[in-house]
C-alpha positions as CSV (number, residue, x, y, z in Angstrom):
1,X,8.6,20.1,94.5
2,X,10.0,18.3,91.6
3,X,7.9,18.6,88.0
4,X,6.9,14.9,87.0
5,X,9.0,14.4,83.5
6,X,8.2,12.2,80.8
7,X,11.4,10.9,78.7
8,X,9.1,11.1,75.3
9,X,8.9,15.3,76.5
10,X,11.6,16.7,77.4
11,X,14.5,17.7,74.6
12,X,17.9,17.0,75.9
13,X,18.6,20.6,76.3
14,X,15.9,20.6,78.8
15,X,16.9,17.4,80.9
16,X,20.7,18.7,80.9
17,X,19.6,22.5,82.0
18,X,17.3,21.2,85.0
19,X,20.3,18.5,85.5
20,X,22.9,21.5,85.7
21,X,19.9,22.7,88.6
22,X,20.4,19.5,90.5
23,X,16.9,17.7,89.2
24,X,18.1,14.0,89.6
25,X,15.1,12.7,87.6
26,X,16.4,14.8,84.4
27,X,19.9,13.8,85.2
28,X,18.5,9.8,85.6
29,X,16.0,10.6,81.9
30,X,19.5,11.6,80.5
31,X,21.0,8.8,81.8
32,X,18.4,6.5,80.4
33,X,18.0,8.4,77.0
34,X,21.9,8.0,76.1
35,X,23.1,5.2,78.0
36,X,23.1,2.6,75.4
37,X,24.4,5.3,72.8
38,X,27.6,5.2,75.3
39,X,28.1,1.4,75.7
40,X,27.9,1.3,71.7
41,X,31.0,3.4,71.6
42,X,32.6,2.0,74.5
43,X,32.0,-1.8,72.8
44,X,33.5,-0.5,69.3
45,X,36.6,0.7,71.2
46,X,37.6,-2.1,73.1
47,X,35.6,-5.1,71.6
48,X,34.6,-6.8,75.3
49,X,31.4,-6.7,76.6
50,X,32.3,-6.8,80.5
51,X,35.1,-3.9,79.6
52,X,32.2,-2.0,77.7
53,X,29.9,-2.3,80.5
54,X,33.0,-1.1,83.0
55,X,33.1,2.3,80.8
56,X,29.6,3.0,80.3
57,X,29.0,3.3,83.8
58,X,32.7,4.9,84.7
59,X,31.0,7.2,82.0
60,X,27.6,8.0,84.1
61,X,29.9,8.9,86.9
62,X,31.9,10.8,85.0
63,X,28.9,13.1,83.6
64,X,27.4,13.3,86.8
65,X,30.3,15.1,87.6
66,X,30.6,17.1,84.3
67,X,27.4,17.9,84.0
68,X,27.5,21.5,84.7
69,X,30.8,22.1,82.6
70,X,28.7,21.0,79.4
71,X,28.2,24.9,77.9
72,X,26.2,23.6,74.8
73,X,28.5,24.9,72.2
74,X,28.4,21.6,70.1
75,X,26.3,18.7,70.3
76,X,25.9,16.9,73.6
77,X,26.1,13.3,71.8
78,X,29.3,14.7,70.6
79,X,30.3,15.9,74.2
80,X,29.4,12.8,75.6
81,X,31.3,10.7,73.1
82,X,34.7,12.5,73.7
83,X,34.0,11.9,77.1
84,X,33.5,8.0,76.3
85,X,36.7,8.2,74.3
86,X,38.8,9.6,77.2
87,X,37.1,6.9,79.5
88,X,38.3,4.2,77.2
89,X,41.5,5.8,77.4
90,X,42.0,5.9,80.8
91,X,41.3,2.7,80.7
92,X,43.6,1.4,78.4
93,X,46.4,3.1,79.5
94,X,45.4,1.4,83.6
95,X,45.6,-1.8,81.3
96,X,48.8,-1.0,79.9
97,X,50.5,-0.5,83.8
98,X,48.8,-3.5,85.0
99,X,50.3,-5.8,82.5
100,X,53.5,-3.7,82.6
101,X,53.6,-4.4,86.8
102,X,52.5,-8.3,85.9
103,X,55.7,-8.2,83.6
104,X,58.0,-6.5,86.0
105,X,57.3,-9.4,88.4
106,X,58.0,-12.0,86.3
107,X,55.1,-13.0,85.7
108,X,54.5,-14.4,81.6
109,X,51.4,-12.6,80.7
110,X,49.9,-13.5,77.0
111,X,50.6,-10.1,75.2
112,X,47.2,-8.7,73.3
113,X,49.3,-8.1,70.1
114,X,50.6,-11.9,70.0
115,X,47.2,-13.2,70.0
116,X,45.7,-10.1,67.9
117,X,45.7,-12.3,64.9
118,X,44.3,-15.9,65.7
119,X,41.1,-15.0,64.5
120,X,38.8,-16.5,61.8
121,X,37.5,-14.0,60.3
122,X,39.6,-11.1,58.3
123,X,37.3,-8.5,59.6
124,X,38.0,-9.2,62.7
125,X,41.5,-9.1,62.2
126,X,41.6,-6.1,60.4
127,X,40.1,-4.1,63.7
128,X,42.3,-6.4,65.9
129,X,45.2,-4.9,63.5
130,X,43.6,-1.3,64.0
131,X,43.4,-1.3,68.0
132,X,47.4,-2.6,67.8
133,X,47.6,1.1,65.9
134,X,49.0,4.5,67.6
135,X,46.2,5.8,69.9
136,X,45.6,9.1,67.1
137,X,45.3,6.8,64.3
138,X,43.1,4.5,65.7
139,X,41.0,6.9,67.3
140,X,40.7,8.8,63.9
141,X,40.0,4.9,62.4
142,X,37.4,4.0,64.7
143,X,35.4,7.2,64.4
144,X,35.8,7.5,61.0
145,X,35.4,4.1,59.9
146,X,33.8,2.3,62.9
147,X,31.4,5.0,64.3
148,X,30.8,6.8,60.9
149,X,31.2,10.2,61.5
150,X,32.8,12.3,59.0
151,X,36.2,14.1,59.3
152,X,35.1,17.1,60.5
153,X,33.1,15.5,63.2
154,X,36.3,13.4,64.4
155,X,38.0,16.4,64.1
156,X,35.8,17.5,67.3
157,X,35.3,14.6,69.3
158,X,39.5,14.5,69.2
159,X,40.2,18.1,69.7
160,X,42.3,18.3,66.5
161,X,41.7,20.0,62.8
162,X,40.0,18.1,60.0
163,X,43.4,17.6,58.3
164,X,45.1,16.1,61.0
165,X,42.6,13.5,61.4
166,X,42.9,13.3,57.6
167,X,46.6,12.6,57.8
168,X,46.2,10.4,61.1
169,X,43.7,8.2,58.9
170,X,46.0,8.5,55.8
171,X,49.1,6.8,58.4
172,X,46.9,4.5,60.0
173,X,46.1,2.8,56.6
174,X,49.7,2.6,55.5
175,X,50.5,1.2,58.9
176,X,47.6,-1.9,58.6
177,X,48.4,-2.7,55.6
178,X,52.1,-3.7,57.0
179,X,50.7,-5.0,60.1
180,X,48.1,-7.4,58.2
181,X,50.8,-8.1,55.7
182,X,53.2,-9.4,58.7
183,X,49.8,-11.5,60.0
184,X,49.2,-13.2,56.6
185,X,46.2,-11.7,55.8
186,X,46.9,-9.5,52.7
């Protein structure tokens, strides 16, 4: 017989142990409690609503799956962010041999980085500039910059030491300011 839960109750570390024991309504509070935590990321990423909408929920299968390999050794926001990342990944790089199999037909697809720059506002530009950047240095940008955290927290949500992320952040800078010089904006 399944305990009634109450989302207000339970810690997270409760709803993912009775998850990891097959309790779907922990798994579904989980769900619930971090969902929009995970299309917030996904939408900083890619900067389309439908696309960020696509991810969140390729994320909630995803940790339906994952679920039981989550050993609690760092923070599960932090466990389920890498896992957003590598969802927005994946789907980038599905993007990437999509338009690379429209191209090899013949067919004249608008390239993102042509029309990176037609926008009005220089913020906007600036992160247009910043997704155009390797995927390292603009996943060290965007969590640094766009999502906040702090080196050492990149550091952990990419797999990688403090310093690199450091150094990725230090190239990605020297990199936008050429790409925003070549867009006018600088």
């Amino acid at each position: 017989m399944a305990m009634m839960l109450d989302e207000g109750e339970a810690s997270d570390a409760e709803l993912i142990g009775r998850a990891k024991g097959g309790d779907r309504e922990a798994f579904s509070l989980l769900l619930e409690r971090h969902y929009d935590f995970v299309y917030r990321a996904a939408y900083r990423w890619c900067r389309a609503k439908a696309d960020a909408e696509d991810i969140a929920q390729d994320v909630c299968v995803r940790l339906g799956r994952a679920i039981r390999d989550y050993n609690g050794g760092g923070a599960f926001t932090t466990w389920l962010y890498a896992m957003t990342l590598n969802a927005v990944r994946d789907r980038m790089r599905k993007a990437a041999r999509e338009t690379a199999k429209t191209e090899a037909y013949g067919v004249h697809a608008l390239m993102a980085g042509e029309a990176a720059f037609e926008v009005e506002e220089p913020v906007e530009a600036l992160w247009a500039a910043v997704r155009l950047l390797p995927d390292k240095q603009r996943d060290a940008v965007l969590l640094v910059h766009g999502e906040g955290l702090s080196h050492a927290a990149a550091a952990e949500v990419m797999a990688i030491s403090e310093t690199t992320v450091s150094w990725h952040i230090h190239e990605a800078k020297k990199r936008l300011r050429m790409l925003m010089r070549s867009a006018g904006e600088v």
